[in-house]
Each structure stands twice: as C-alpha cells, then as structure tokens.
TIVO-203343 format. One record per residue (C-alpha): x, y, z; residue number from 0. Coordinates in Angstrom, 1 decimal. Example, Ala and Ser with C-alpha at 12.3 -4.5 7.8 and 13.67 -1.06 7.14 Angstrom:
// residues 2
SITE      px      py      pz  num
SITE    12.3    -4.5     7.8    0
SITE    13.7    -1.1     7.1    1
***
This chain:
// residues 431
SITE      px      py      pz  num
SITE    44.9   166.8   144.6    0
SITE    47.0   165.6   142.3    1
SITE    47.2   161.8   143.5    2
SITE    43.6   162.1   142.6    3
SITE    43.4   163.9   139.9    4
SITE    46.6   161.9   137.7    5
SITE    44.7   158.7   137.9    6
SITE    41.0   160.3   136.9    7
SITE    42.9   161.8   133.6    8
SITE    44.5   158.3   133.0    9
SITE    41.3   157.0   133.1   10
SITE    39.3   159.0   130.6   11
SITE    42.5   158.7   128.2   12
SITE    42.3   155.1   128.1   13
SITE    38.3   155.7   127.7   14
SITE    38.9   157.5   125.0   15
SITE    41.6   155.6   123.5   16
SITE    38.9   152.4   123.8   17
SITE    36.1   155.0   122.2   18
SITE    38.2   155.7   119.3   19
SITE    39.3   152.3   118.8   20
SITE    35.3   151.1   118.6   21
SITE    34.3   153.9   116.0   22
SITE    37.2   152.7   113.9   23
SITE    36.6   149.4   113.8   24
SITE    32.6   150.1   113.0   25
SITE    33.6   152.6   110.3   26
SITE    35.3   149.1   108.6   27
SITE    33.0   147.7   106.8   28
SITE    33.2   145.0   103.8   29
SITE    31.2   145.2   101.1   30
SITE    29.9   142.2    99.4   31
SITE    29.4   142.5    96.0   32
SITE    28.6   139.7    92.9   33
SITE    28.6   140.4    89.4   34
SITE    28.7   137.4    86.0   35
SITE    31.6   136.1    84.3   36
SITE    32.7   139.0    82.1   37
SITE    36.4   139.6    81.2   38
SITE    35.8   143.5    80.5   39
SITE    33.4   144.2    83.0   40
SITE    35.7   142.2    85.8   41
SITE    38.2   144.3    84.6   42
SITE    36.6   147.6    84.8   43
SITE    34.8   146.6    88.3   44
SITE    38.1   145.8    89.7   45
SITE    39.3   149.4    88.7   46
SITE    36.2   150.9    89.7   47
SITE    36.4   149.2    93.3   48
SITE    39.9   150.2    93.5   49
SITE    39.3   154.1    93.3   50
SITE    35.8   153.8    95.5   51
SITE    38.5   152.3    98.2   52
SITE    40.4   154.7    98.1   53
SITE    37.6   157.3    98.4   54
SITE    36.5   155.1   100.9   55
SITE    39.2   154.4   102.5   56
SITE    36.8   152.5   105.8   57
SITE    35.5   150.2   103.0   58
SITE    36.9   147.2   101.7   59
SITE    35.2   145.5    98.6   60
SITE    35.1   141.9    98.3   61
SITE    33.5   140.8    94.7   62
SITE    32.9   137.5    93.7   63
SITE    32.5   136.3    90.4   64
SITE    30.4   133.5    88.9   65
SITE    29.3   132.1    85.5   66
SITE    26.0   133.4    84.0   67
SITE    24.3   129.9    84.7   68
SITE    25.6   129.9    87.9   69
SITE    23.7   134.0    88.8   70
SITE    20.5   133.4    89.4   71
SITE    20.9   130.4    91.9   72
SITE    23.6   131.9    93.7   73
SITE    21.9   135.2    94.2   74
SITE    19.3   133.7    95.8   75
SITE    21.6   131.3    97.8   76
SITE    23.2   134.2    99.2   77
SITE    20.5   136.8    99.2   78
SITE    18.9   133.9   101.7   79
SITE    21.7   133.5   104.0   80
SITE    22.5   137.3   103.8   81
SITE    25.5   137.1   102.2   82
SITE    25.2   139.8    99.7   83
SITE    25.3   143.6   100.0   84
SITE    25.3   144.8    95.8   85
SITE    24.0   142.2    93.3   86
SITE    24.2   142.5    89.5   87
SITE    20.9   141.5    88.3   88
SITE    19.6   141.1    84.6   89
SITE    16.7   143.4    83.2   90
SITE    13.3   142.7    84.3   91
SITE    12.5   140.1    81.6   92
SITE    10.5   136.8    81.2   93
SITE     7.3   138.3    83.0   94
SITE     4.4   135.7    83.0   95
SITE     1.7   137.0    80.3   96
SITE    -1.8   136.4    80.7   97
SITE    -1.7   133.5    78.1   98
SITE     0.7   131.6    79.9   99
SITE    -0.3   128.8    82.6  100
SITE     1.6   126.6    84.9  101
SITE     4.5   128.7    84.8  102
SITE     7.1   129.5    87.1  103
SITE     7.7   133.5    87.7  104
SITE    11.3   134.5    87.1  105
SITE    14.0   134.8    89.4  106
SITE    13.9   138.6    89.7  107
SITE    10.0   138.3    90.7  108
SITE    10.4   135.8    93.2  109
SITE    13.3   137.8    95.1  110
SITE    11.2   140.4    95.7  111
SITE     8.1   138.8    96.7  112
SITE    10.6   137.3    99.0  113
SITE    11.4   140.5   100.1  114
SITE    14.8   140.0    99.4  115
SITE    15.6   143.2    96.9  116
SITE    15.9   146.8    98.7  117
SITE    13.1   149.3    97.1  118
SITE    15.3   151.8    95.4  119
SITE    12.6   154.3    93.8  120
SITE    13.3   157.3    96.3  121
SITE    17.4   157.4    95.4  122
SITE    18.7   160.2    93.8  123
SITE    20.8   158.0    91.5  124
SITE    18.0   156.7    89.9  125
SITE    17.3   159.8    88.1  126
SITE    20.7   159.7    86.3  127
SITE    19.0   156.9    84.1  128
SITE    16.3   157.1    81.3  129
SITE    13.0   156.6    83.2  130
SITE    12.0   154.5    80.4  131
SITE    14.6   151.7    81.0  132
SITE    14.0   152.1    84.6  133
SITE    10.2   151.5    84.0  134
SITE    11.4   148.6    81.6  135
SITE    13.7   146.9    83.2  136
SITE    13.7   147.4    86.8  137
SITE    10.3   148.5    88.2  138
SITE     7.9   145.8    89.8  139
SITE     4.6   146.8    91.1  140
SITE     5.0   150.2    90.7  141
SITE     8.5   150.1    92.5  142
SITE    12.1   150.3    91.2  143
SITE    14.5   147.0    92.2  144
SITE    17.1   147.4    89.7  145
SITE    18.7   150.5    87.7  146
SITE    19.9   148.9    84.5  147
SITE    23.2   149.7    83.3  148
SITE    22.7   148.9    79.2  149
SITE    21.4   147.3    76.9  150
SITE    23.3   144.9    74.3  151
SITE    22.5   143.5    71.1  152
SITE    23.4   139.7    70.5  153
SITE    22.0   139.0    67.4  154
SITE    25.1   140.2    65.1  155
SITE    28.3   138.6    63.3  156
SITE    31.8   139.8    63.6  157
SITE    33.7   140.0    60.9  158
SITE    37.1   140.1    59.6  159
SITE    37.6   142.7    57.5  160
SITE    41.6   142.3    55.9  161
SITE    40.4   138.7    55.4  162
SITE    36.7   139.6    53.7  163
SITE    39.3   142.0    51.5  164
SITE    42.2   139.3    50.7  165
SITE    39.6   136.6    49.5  166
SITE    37.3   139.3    47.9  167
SITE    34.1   138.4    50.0  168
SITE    31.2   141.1    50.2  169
SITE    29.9   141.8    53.2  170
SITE    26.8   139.2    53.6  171
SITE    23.5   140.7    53.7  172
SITE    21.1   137.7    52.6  173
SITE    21.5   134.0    53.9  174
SITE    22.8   132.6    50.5  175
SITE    25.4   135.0    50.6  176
SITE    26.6   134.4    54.0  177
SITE    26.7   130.4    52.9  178
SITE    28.7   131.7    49.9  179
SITE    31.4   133.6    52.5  180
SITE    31.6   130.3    54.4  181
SITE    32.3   128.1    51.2  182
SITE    35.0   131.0    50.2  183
SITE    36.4   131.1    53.5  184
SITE    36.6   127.3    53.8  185
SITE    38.1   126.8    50.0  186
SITE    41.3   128.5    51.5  187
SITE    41.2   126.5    54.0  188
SITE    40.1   129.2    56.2  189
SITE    37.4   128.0    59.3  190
SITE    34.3   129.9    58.6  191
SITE    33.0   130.7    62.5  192
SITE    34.2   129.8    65.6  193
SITE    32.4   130.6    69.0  194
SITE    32.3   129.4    72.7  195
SITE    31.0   126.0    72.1  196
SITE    32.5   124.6    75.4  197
SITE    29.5   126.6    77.2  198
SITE    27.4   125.8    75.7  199
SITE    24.9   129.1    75.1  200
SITE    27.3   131.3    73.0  201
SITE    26.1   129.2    70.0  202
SITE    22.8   129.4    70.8  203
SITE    23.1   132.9    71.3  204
SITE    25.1   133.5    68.4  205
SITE    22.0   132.5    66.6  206
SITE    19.6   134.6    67.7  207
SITE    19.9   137.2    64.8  208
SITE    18.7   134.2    62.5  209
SITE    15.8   133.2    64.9  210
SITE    14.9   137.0    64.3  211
SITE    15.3   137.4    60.6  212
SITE    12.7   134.3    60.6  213
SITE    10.0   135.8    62.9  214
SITE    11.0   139.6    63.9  215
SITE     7.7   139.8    65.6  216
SITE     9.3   138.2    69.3  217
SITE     6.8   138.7    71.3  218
SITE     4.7   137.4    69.0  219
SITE     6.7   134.3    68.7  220
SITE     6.1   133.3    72.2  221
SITE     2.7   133.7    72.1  222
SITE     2.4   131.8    68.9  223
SITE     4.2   129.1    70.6  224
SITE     2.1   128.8    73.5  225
SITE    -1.2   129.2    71.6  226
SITE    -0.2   126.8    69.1  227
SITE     0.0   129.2    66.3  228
SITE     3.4   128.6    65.4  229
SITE     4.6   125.1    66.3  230
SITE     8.3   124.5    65.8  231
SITE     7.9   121.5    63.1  232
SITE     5.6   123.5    61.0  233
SITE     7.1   124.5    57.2  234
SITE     8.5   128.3    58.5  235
SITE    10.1   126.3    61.5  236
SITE    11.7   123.5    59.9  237
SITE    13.0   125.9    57.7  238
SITE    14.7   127.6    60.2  239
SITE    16.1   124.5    62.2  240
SITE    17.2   123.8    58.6  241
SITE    19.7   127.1    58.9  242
SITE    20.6   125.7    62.3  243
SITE    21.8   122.8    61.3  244
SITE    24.3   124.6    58.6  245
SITE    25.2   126.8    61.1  246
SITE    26.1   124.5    64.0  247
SITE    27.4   121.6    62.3  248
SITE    29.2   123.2    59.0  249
SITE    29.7   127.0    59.7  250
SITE    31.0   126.9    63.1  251
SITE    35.1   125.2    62.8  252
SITE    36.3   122.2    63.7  253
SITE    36.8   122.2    67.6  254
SITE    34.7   124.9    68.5  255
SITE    32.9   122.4    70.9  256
SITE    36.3   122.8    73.2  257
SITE    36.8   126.4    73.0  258
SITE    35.7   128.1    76.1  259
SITE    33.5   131.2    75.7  260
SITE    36.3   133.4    76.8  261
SITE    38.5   132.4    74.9  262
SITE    36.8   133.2    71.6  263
SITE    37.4   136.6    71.2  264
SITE    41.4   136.3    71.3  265
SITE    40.8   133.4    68.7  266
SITE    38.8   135.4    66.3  267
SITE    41.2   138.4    67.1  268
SITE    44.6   136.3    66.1  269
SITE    43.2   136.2    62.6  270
SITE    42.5   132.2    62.8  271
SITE    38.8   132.1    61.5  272
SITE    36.6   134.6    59.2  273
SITE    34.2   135.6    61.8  274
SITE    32.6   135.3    65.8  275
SITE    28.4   135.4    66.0  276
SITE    27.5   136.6    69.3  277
SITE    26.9   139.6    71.6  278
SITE    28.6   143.1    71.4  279
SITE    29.8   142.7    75.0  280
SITE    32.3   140.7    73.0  281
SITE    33.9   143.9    71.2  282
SITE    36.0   144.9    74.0  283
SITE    37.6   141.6    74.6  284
SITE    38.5   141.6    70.7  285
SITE    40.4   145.2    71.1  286
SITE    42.1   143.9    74.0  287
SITE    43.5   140.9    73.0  288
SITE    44.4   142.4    69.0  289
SITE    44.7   146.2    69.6  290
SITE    45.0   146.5    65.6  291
SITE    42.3   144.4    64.7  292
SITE    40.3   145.5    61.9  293
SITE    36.8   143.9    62.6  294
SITE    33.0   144.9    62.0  295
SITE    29.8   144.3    63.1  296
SITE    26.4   143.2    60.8  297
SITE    22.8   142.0    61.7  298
SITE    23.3   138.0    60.9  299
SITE    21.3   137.9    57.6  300
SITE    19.1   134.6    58.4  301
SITE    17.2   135.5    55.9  302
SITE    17.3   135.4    52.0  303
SITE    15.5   139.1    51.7  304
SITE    18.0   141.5    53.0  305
SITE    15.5   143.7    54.4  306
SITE    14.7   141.3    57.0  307
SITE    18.5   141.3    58.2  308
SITE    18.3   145.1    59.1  309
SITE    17.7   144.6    62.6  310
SITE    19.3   144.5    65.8  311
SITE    17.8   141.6    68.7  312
SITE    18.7   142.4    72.1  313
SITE    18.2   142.5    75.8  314
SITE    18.2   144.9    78.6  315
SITE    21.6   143.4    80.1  316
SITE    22.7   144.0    83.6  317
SITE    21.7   145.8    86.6  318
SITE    22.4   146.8    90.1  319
SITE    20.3   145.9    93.1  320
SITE    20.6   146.0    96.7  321
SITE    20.0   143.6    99.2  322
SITE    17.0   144.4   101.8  323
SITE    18.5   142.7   104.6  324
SITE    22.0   144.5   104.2  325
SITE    23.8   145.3   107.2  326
SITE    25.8   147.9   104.8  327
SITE    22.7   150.3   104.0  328
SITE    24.5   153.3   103.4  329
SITE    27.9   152.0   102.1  330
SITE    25.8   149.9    99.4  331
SITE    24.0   153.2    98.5  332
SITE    27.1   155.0    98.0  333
SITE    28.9   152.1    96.1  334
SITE    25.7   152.2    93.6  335
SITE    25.5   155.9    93.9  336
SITE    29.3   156.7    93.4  337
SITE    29.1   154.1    89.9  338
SITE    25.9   156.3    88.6  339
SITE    27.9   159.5    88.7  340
SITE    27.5   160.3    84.8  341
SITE    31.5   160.0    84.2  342
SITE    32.2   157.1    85.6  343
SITE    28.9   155.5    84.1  344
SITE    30.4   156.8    80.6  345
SITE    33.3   155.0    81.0  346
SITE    31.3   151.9    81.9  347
SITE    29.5   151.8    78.9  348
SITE    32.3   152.4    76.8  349
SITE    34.4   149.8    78.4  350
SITE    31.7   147.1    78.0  351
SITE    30.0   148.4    74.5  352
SITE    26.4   148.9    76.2  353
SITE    24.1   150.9    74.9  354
SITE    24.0   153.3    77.2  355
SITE    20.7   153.8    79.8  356
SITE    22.0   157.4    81.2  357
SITE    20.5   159.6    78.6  358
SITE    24.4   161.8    78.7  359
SITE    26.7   158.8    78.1  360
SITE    27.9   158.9    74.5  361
SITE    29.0   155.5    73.2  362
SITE    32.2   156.3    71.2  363
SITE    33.6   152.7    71.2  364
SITE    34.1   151.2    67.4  365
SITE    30.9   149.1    68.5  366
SITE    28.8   152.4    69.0  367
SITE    29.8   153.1    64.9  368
SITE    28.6   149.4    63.9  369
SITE    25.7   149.0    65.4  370
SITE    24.7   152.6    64.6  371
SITE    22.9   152.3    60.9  372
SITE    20.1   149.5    62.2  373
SITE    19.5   150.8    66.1  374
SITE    16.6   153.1    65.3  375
SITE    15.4   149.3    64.9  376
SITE    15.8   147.3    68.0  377
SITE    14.0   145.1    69.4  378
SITE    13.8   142.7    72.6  379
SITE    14.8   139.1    71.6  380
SITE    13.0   136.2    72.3  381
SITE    14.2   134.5    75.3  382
SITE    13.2   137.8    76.9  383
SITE     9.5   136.7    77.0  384
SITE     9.6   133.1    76.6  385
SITE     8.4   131.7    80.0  386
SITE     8.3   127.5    79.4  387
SITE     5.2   125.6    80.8  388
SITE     6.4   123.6    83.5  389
SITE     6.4   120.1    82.5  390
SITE     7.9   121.1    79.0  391
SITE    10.9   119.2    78.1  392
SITE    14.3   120.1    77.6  393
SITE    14.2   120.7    73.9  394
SITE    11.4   123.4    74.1  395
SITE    13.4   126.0    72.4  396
SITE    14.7   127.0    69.3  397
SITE    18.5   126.6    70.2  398
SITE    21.2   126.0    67.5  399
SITE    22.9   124.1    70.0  400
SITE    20.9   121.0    69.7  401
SITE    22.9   120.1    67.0  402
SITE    25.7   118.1    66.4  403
SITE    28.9   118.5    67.6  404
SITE    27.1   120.6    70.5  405
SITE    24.0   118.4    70.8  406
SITE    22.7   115.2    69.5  407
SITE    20.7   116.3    66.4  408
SITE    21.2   115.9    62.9  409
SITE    18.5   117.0    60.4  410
SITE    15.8   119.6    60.7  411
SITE    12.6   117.6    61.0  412
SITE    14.4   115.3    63.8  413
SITE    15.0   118.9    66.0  414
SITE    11.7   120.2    65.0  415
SITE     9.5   117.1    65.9  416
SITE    11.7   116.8    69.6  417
SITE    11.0   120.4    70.5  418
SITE     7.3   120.7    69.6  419
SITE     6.9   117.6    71.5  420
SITE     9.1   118.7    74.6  421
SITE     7.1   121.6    74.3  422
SITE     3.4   120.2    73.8  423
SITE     4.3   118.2    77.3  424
SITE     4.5   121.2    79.3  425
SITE     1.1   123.0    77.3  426
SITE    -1.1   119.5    77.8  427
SITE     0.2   119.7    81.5  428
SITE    -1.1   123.2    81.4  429
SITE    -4.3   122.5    80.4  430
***
C-alpha cells in the first residue's frame, strides 16, 4: 500500500507547492501611478507609497513623474494604451459654456466620453471629501471621476520679511507702492522678483493676482472676451498689459529667464532677491530649502485701490482618478482609499499648503496663517473658464510672459493689438 500511496502524497505536495506558488505570484501586482512635477508632493508621494508597501506588502508602486505641460498628453497616451492604474488629474475646469463655439472640450471631458476614467460615485472614500468640491471639481454628468485633493491660490507675492525690515519697506498694498518696493529694493542693489522664467508659465502665473485686481469678475472676463465686451487693446486692457510689461521686463531680476521653476524657491529662500509671485504650492519648497526663513504671503496689489488687492485667485488643483480599463481594480481602490483616510489626507495638505477639500483637515502650515485674512474671498481664476476658439492664435491670452526677456514684446499697445487679433481669428472662425 505504501508503494502506492508515497507517490500519490508526493504528488499533491508538488500540486500544492505549484498552487501556492500561482496565488503568490497573482497577489504581486504593480501599481501604476502618475502624478506632475512637484518637489513636495514627489516627496510626500514617495513616503506615502513607501508605508502603503509595506501595508501592502503584494504591491509594488511604480510612479512616474512628468512636467505639468507634459500631464494632459501623457495621460491620455497611457490611459489609451493601458498603461496607467492611478492618475493625478486637475479639477474639473475649462467646461465649454453656452456662449462659446468651435471649441475644443477639455482633456478631463474627452477621457471620459472616451470611457477612459473609472466612475467612482459609489466609493466610500468619496464621502471623506466636501460634497461641494466633489460636485465642483470632479462630477460629470451627474457622476464623480475625480476626488480633488485641494485647492491653491496663485495669485499672491512672497515676501521677504528681514529684508522689507532692513530697507524699511511697508508691506505693498496698492500698485504704486509695490513699484516703490521694487525701486527701494533695486537702489541697494537688491533684485526686485525673481521666478521660474525658464518654464515658461510661472511668470504668467505669477501674474494672475494683477489680472484679477483688474477684472475680479473672472468668469465674467471670459465671457466678455468671447462676446466682445472686453477686448484686450481696449483702455482697461492696455492698462493692464501696461503693468505687465513693468512686471516682466523691470520687476522680475536679471536672469530669471534661466532659472528653472524649481529652482526658484531655494533662490528666494537664500535671501538673493526681495520677493517670489506665484502659487502657494511654493511654501513648502521655501521651508525646505531655508528652514529659518522668515517669509509672508499678500494678494499681489495690481491695483492702485487697495480694496481691490484683498483677494485670493485660485484653482481647484489636483485630483485622483482611476483608470476604467485597470487590470488592478481593487489595489487602485485601496491605494486611493488608503490616501483618503482623514490622517494621512491631513498630512497631505499640510505638506503641500492646499486648502484642504476633507472638511476635518486643519491647515496649520505658516501658509494656512497668510492666506487666512482674504479666504472668506476666493475666487476661481481665469484660465479656469477660458476655453480659446479654435483657430485663435497663440497670443489670445493675457500672459505676462509675452514680454521681453520671456517673450518678444515690448510696449503695451504692441501686446494688446497681437492678442485681440490672435483672438478675433479664432471668434471670426467661430462665426
């Protein structure tokens, strides 16, 4: 009996052996994940995916990261070929209006008619959030694609506060007086500004606060655009390419063409220039790099009535969303899930200076104190609802950055005339 029996036992060990071997090797799963060029949130995500490994010990996470230009086309790239498991996405912004034509729908819109985004409206995670933002920022058709993880203001100035102190320079709450800092700064042979030239859109960005202080109304101001209510070479307009100019080609230092966006913050930081316009998601880089640092935070005053300078301009920043086609279903869940739990979503927010979207995060960050006094007035920024008519040229927009060093422009009426008529190409082709 034995001689039959030995090699029957043999045989179901190895089976088993085999058995186990196969469930192991399905339980290992890589997770592909793609978030933007960030310095503090690739920090934080790389902690973050560390722990969730090691809770997770059958999954490995493999995040890729790419510039902010480079998001959009790469998420679909991958989203098509799928590539992708967990996707950071932007708010929900740039929907078409009704008095738009000839436009194309945004990104967000056309990878979910494309059926490329997972429907995430019946996960428990979702109800961490504010239903607001989710309704906001990440709900299409009546369904939720994205649960957005903060908004951010981008319409402020850092300052430096020993060096506002040593050359005795109040804290600028009109445009004259912010000129006035710059000619102070500058008569010590101080630079005035510096920002991320080299990329391009942190000087654009970094004047958004004075695109606001001119027309606060931003909704408005893309309407008025397309209806041909506001045109960008009448009087108000001019006025504001005007500040532009100052601000690109005289405010902003020698060289700032060649510093790279990331780089900014460490150079503001080492005490080198008087002050950094741009987005709060720039705080935590600032504390890192100068943990001493004695900085603040104000509305850019583009405008010579300091009551129009008490306002924050902003965006619903970014998101996760989950790929349709995922072969990961429940490991992405969990990934998404596990970064909603209310503690480590506190952390987040903190870590990156978001506003926070889960109604029982506390912002205690230094830029939670700044921005504190003007939040109660917040308000979406522009390139939020601006939706160009194809057809419109490259200058259709009210960017700083067309300027000289960063652009090819030198006076007011010369940036103003370009744009309306880049602009009045895409709205004839409209019809």
């Amino acid at each position: 009996m034995r001689k039959i029996h030995l090699p029957i036992a043999v045989v179901l060990v190895a089976l088993s052996l085999l058995l186990g071997a196969s469930v192991r090797a399905q339980d290992a799963i890589t997770l592909t994940v793609l978030i933007h060029q960030n310095p503090p949130l690739v920090d934080f995500m790389n902690d973050f995916n560390t722990k969730f490994q090691e809770k997770n010990p059958n999954i490995t996470v493999d995040m890729a990261v790419v510039n902010n230009n480079d998001l959009s086309t790469t998420t679909q790239t991958r989203l098509s070929a799928n590539d992708l498991d967990v996707i950071d996405t932007f708010g929900f912004a740039n929907a078409v209006q009704p008095y738009m034509k000839n436009v194309t729908p945004p990104n967000w819109q056309a990878l979910i008619d494309a059926g490329l985004l997972m429907d995430l409206t019946d996960q428990p995670f979702v109800k961490n959030y504010d239903p607001n933002v989710i309704k906001d920022s990440g709900t299409y058709d009546g369904k939720v694609y994205e649960i957005n993880l903060g908004r951010v203001v981008y319409s402020g100035i850092f300052y430096n506060k020993d060096m506002f102190a040593a050359n005795n320079i109040a804290v600028p709450t009109t445009w004259k007086e912010l000129v006035a800092a710059c000619d102070t700064l500058k008569a010590a042979s101080i630079p005035c500004m510096t920002a991320g030239g080299k990329d391009g859109w942190p000087i654009f960005v970094g004047a958004y606060g004075l695109l606001g202080s001119e027309f606060p109304d931003q909704a408005a101001y893309a309407e008025g655009l397309w209806t041909g209510k506001i045109k960008y070479n009448d009087e108000k307009s001019l006025d504001m390419w005007s500040k532009m100019q100052i601000y690109a080609s005289t405010m902003m230092e020698e060289g700032a063409s060649g510093i790279a966006n990331d780089a900014a913050p460490g150079r503001f930081a080492s005490g080198a220039v008087g002050m950094l316009p741009g987005g709060i998601w720039m705080a935590p880089a600032i504390d890192a790099a100068q943990p001493e640092f004695k900085w603040g935070y104000i509305p850019f005053p583009g405008s010579d009535n300091a009551d129009d300078n008490k306002a924050w301009f902003g965006k619903y920043d970014q998101g996760w969303s989950i790929a349709t086609n995922t072969p990961h279903k429940e490991a992405a869940l969990e990934y998404v899930s596990e970064f909603s739990d209310p503690a480590n979503y506190e952390a987040f927010a903190n870590a990156l200076g978001f506003i926070p979207t889960q109604p029982t995060a506390k912002l205690t960050a230094q830029i939670g104190q700044e921005i504190a006094p003007y939040l109660d007035n917040f308000h979406v920024g522009w390139e939020q609802y601006w939706v160009a008519p194809k057809g419109a040229g490259q200058y259709a927009t009210p960017y700083a950055s067309f300027f000289k060093p960063f652009g090819t422009f030198e006076t007011a009426q010369e940036a103003g005339d370009k744009a309306q008529a880049d602009l009045q190409s895409g709205l004839d082709a409209a019809g």
